[in-house]
N, C-alpha and C positions, 0 to 999 in steps of 0.2 A: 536541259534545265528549263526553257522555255516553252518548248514545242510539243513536249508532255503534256501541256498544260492549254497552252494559248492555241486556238490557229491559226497556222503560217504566222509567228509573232511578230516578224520581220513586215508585214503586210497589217497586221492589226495594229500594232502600235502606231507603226508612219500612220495607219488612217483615223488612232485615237487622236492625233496631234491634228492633224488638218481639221478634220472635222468640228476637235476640241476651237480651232482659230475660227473657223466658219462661225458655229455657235456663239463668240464671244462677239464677232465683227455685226453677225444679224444682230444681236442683242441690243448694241451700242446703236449701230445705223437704221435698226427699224422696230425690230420689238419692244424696245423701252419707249420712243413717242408714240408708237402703239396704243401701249398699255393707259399711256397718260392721257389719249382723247378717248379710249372706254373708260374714265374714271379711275383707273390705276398709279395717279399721281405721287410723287414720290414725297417725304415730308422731312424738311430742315431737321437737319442736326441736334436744333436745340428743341423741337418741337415731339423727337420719337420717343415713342414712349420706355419707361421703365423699368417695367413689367413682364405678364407675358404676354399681355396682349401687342406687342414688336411683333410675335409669327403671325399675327392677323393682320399684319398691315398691307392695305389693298395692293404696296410696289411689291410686300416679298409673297402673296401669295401670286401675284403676277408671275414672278420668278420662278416662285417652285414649281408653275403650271407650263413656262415653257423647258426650262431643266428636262421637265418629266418626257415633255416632249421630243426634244433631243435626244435624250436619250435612248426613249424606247424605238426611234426611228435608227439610228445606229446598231445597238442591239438585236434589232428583228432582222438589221440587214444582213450582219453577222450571223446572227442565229440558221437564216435561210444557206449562207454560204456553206457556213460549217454542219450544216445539219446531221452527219456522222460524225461529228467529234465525240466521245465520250464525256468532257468535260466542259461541253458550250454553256451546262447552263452557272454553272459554280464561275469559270473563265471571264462570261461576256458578263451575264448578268447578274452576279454577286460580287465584277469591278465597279459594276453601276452604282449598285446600293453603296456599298465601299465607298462610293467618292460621293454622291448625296449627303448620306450622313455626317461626314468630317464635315462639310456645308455647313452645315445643321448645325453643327459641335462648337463651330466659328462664332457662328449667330448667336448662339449663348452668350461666346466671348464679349459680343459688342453688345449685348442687353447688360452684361456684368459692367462694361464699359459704362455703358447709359449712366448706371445708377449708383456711379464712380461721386459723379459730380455734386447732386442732389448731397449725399450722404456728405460728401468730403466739405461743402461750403456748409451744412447742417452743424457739423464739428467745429469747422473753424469759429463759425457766429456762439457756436455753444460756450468754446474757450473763451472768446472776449468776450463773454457776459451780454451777448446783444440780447435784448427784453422781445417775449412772444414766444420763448422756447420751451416744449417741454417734453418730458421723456415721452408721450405718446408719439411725438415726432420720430424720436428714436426706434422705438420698436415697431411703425407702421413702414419703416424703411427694413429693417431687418426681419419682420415677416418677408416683405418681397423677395429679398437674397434669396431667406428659403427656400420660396418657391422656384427660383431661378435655380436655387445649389439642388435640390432636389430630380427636377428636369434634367440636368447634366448629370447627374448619376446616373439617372437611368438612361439614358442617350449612352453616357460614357458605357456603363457594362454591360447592354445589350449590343455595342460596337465591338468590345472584347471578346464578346462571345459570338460572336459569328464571323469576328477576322480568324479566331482562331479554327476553327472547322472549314474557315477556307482556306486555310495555310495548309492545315492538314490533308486537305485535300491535295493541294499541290503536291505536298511530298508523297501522296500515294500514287503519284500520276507519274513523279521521278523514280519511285522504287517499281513500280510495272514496267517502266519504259526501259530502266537498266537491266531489271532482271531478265525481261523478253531476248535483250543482247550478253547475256552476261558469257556466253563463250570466248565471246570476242575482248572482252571485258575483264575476265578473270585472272590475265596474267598482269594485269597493271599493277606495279607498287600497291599495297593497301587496297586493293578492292572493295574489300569486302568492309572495310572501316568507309571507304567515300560512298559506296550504298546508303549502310546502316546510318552513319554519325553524317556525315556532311551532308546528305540531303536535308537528314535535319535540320542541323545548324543553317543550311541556307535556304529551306522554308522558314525557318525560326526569326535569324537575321532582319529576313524581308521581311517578316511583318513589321516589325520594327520601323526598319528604314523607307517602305512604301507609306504606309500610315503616317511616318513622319512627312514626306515628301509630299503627297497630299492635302498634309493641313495645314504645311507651309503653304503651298502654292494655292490655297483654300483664305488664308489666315492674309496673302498679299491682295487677292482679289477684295477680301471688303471690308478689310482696313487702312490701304491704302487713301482710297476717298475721304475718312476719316482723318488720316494723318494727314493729306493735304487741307480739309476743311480747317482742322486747330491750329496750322500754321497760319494764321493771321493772327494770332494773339503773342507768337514768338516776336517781338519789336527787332530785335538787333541779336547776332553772333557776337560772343569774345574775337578780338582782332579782326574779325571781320567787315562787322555792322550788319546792317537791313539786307533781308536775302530773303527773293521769291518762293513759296514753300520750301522752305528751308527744313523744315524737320524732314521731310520724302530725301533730298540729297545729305541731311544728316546720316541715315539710316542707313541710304545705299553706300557712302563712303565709308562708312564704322564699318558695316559687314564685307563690304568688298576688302577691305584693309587687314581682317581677322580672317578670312579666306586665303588669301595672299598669302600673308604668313604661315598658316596653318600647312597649306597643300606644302610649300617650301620645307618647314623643316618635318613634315614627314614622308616625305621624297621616295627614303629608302623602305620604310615599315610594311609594304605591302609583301616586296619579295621574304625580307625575312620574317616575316609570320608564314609564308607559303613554307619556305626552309625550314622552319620552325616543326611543323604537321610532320614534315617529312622524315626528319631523325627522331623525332619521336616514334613516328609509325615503324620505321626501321629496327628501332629498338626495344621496342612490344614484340614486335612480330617475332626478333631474335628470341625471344624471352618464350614467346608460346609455343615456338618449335622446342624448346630446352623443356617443356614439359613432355613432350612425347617421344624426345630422342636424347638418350645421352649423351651423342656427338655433339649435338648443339647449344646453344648458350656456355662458351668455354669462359674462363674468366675472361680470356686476353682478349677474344671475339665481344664480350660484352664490356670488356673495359673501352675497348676502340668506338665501339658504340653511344655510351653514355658519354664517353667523351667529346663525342659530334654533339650529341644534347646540349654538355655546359658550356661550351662555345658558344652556341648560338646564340643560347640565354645571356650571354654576357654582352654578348656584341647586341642584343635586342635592347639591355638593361641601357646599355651607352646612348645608344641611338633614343631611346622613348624618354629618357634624362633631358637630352634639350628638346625634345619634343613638349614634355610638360613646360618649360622653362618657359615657351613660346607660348602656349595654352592658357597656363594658368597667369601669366602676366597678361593678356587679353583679356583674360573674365575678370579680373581683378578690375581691370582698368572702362572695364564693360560698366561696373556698377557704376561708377561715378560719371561717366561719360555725357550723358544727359542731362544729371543736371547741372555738368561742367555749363554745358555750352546753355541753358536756359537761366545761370546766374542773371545778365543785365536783365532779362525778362521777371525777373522775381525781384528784384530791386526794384525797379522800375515800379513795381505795384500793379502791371494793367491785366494778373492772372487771380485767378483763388483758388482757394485749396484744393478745392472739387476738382477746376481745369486742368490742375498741376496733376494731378491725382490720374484725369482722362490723359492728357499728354503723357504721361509715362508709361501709363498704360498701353496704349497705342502703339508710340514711339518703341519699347519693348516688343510689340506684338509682330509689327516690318519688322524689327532689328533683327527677332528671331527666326524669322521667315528668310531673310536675306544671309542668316548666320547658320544655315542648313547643313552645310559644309563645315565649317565649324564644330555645330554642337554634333556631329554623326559622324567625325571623320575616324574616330577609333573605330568602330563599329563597321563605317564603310572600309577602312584597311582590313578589319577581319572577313567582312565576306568576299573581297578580292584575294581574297587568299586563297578561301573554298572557293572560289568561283577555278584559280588558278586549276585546282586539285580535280574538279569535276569537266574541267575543260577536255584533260585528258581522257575520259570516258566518251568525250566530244569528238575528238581527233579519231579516237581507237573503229567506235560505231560507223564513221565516214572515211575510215581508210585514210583517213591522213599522216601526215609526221606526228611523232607525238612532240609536246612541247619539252625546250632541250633540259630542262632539268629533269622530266621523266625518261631522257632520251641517258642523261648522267647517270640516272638509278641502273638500267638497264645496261649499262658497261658496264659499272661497278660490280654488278651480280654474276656480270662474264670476265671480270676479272681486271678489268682497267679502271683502276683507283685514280680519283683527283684529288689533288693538296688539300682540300676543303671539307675532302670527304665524301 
């Protein structure tokens, strides 16, 4: 799945992560007071601009200039290892672009952020009648949007469209690499289904869940700061009182707490959606042999079959029943959560609309960053499922045991049936 694609992944990844901490560790301990005695001074919170001129700002073009750095130092290092890969340059160097961009994509987020506040205190003064207002006010803030919502269009669909042709790429890297073994391959349950569909689906998946996973850990990195800077305008917790950046340990308690719960009640959902694949697959296959042989597909063979089906289905219905129970009671309780805990802070009077407006903003942007797990965990139970499915093409390629559910297909087909099916 990996190795199609990456080289030696086991070796790339470990040295995307170190590397990843090296870069983060130079940044803080050297390249950012750097940047600030060559005039790349970083500028308060209330002072960034609103606009577009945020990506001209001398701290983020500082940024984007050692980013660039980094990475093309990593990349070319890679590039020179792998230099007969097939797929170095989609692999190394359109992971690069891939995670720039989400960057990128972020930084929109906190200029939308910026110009949260302006507009939201704009409306609040508009409501109470304060005198000095008038609709030019209004509409030279909502050209700006534009220009900002316009940017992120196109950021966003030229992002779409080049994750997707590297996804694609991926699964062409998984259908060469299966097909070159497929001797060894072709007597597994469903082959020719975990080629064709499940490569798909688990290039498909991944985009999904890499992209998300990215713009979390994208989305923690420069909002965070953010979310600690507006904690000083939180005065006091419900039952608590006064708490040191309190909104940063708001955010990680709520997400940790919806992780928690989540990973617990769906404990069981990865195997049976794996089981799930599988009497299906078993029960097509029956169905396509009964096109070319009349022995095959008999009623009773295909009644025993569909009947593995509705089992599953029932016992999956049971199980993803409290599964939502636990889900949607969390999102439910997710909306109000925030501004549960910033009620004495809005009483109190020391915020305005705008801030309230940035804080939620924000406070929503970690939450969701930290609720990764969370918001992706149906999604991550379906590609554990195919990952389950293609592992076996894993095991088969390397002479290994197969895994024992494909080890139970394969008795079953020699004649040793289990209660389950």
């Amino acid at each position: 799945m990996f190795h199609s694609f990456f080289p030696q992944p086991k070796a790339f990844f470990s040295s995307l992560v170190v590397w990843t901490l090296i870069s983060i560790a130079g940044w803080y301990l050297f390249a950012a007071s750097l940047g600030v005695s060559l005039g790349y001074a970083p500028v308060s919170e209330e002072q960034q601009p609103i606009d577009l001129s945020f990506f001209l700002m001398p701290e983020n073009v500082w940024f984007y200039g050692y980013f660039l750095l980094s990475a093309v130092i990593f990349c070319s290092a890679w590039h020179l290892k792998a230099l007969n890969h097939p797929w170095k340059i989609w692999s190394i160097w359109g992971s690069a672009l891939i995670i720039f961009v989400t960057y990128f994509g972020v930084q929109i987020s906190v200029v939308i952020n910026n110009w949260r506040r302006p507009f939201g205190d704009l409306l609040q003064n508009a409501l109470s009648k304060q005198p000095g207002i008038s609709v030019d006010n209004f509409y030279s803030l909502m050209w700006v949007f534009c220009q900002i919502a316009f940017l992120s269009m196109f950021v966003s669909i030229m992002t779409d469209f080049f994750t997707s042709h590297y996804i694609f790429r991926w699964r062409t890297a998984m259908n060469n690499f299966y097909m070159s073994k497929w001797e060894k391959l072709r007597h597994i349950e469903g082959a020719s289904q975990r080629v064709q569909e499940d490569t798909m689906r688990f290039s498909s998946t991944l985009e999904g869940l890499g992209i998300s996973l990215i713009n979390s850990v994208m989305t923690l990195v420069v909002f965070l700061p953010i979310l600690l800077a507006l904690s000083h305008y939180v005065t006091e917790l419900p039952f608590i009182g006064p708490v040191a950046n309190s909104l940063f340990w708001l955010a990680l308690f709520w997400s940790a707490f919806g992780t928690l719960l989540l990973a617990v009640a769906g404990v069981k959902l990865p195997g049976l959606n794996f089981r799930n694949q599988r009497v299906e697959a078993a029960y097509r296959k029956e169905l396509v042999y009964g096109e070319d042989h009349a022995e095959r597909a008999e009623p009773l063979t295909v009644r025993e079959l569909f009947g593995n089906v509705r089992r599953n289905y029932y016992r999956m219905y049971f199980h993803y029943m409290y599964f939502n129970v636990a889900r949607y009671f969390y999102i439910q309780a997710d909306a109000l959560f925030v501004v549960f805990m910033l009620v004495p802070t809005i009483v109190a009077g020391t915020i305005t609309y705008g801030i309230f407006q940035q804080i939620s903003t924000a406070f929503g942007q970690v939450s969701n960053s930290f609720q990764y797990l969370v918001n992706s965990w149906t999604t991550i139970i379906e590609l554990l499922s195919i990952h389950k499915r293609l592992k076996a093409f894993e095991a088969a390629i390397d002479d290994e045991p197969l895994p024992e559910i494909d080890q139970r297909y394969l008795e079953r087909e020699t004649g040793v049936v289990h209660a389950d099916g």
